[in-house]
C-alpha positions in Angstrom: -15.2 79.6 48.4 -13.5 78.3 45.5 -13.5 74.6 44.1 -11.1 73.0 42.2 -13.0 70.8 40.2 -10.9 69.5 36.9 -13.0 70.6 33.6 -14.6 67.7 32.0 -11.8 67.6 29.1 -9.4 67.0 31.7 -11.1 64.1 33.1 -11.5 62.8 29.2 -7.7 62.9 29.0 -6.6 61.3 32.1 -9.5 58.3 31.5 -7.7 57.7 27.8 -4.3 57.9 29.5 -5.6 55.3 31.9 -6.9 53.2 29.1 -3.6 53.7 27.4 -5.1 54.0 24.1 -3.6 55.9 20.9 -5.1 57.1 17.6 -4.4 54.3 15.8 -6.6 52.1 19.0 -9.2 54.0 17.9 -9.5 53.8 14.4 -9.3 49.6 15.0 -12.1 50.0 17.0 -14.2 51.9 14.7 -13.9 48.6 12.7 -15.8 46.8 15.0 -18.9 49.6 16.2 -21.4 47.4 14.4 -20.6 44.5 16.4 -20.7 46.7 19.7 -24.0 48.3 19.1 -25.8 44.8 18.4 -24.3 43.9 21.4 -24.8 47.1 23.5 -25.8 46.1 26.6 -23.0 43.7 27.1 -20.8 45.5 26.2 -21.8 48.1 28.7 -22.1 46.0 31.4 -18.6 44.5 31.4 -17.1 47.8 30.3 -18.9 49.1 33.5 -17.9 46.0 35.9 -14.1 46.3 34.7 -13.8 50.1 35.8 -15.4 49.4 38.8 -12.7 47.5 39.9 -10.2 50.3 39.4 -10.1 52.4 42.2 -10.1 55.8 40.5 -12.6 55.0 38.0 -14.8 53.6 40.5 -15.3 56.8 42.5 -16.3 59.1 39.2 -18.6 56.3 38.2 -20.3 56.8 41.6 -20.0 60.1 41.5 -21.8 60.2 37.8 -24.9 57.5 39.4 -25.1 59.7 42.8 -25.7 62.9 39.9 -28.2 60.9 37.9 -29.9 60.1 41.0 -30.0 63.4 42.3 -31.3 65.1 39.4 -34.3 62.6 38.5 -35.5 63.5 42.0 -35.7 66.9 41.4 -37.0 66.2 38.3 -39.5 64.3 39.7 -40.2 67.2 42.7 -40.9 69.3 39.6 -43.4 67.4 37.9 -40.9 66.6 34.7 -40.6 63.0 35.2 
């Protein structure tokens, strides 16, 4: 049985092509990391809530939390956690 599951980089590329960002995005952003790290949680949280609204983004970031889940349980089966 073979899967055709896109390699991570792939999935990188199309996210920034969603995002529409360029190089130069980037570097303005790097200006402001100070103020995103003091603010961390925040800033995750509405990052988060905005690409759950989008469709496509929504199902890998369910994807990613069904993952998470799955593995802390077997960690936890194991005795790890």
């Amino acid at each position: 049985m073979r899967c055709d599951i896109p390699a991570p980089i792939e999935k990188l590329a199309w996210f920034q092509e969603k995002l529409a960002l360029a190089a130069n995005d980037f570097e303005r952003l790097t200006r402001y990391r100070v103020v995103f790290a003091r603010r961390k949680e925040e800033f995750a949280e509405r990052l988060y809530s905005y690409f759950c609204e989008i469709p496509e983004t929504r199902i890998m970031l369910e994807d990613e939390r069904r993952k998470n889940r799955l593995q802390a349980e077997h960690e936890r089966s194991k005795g790890f956690a």
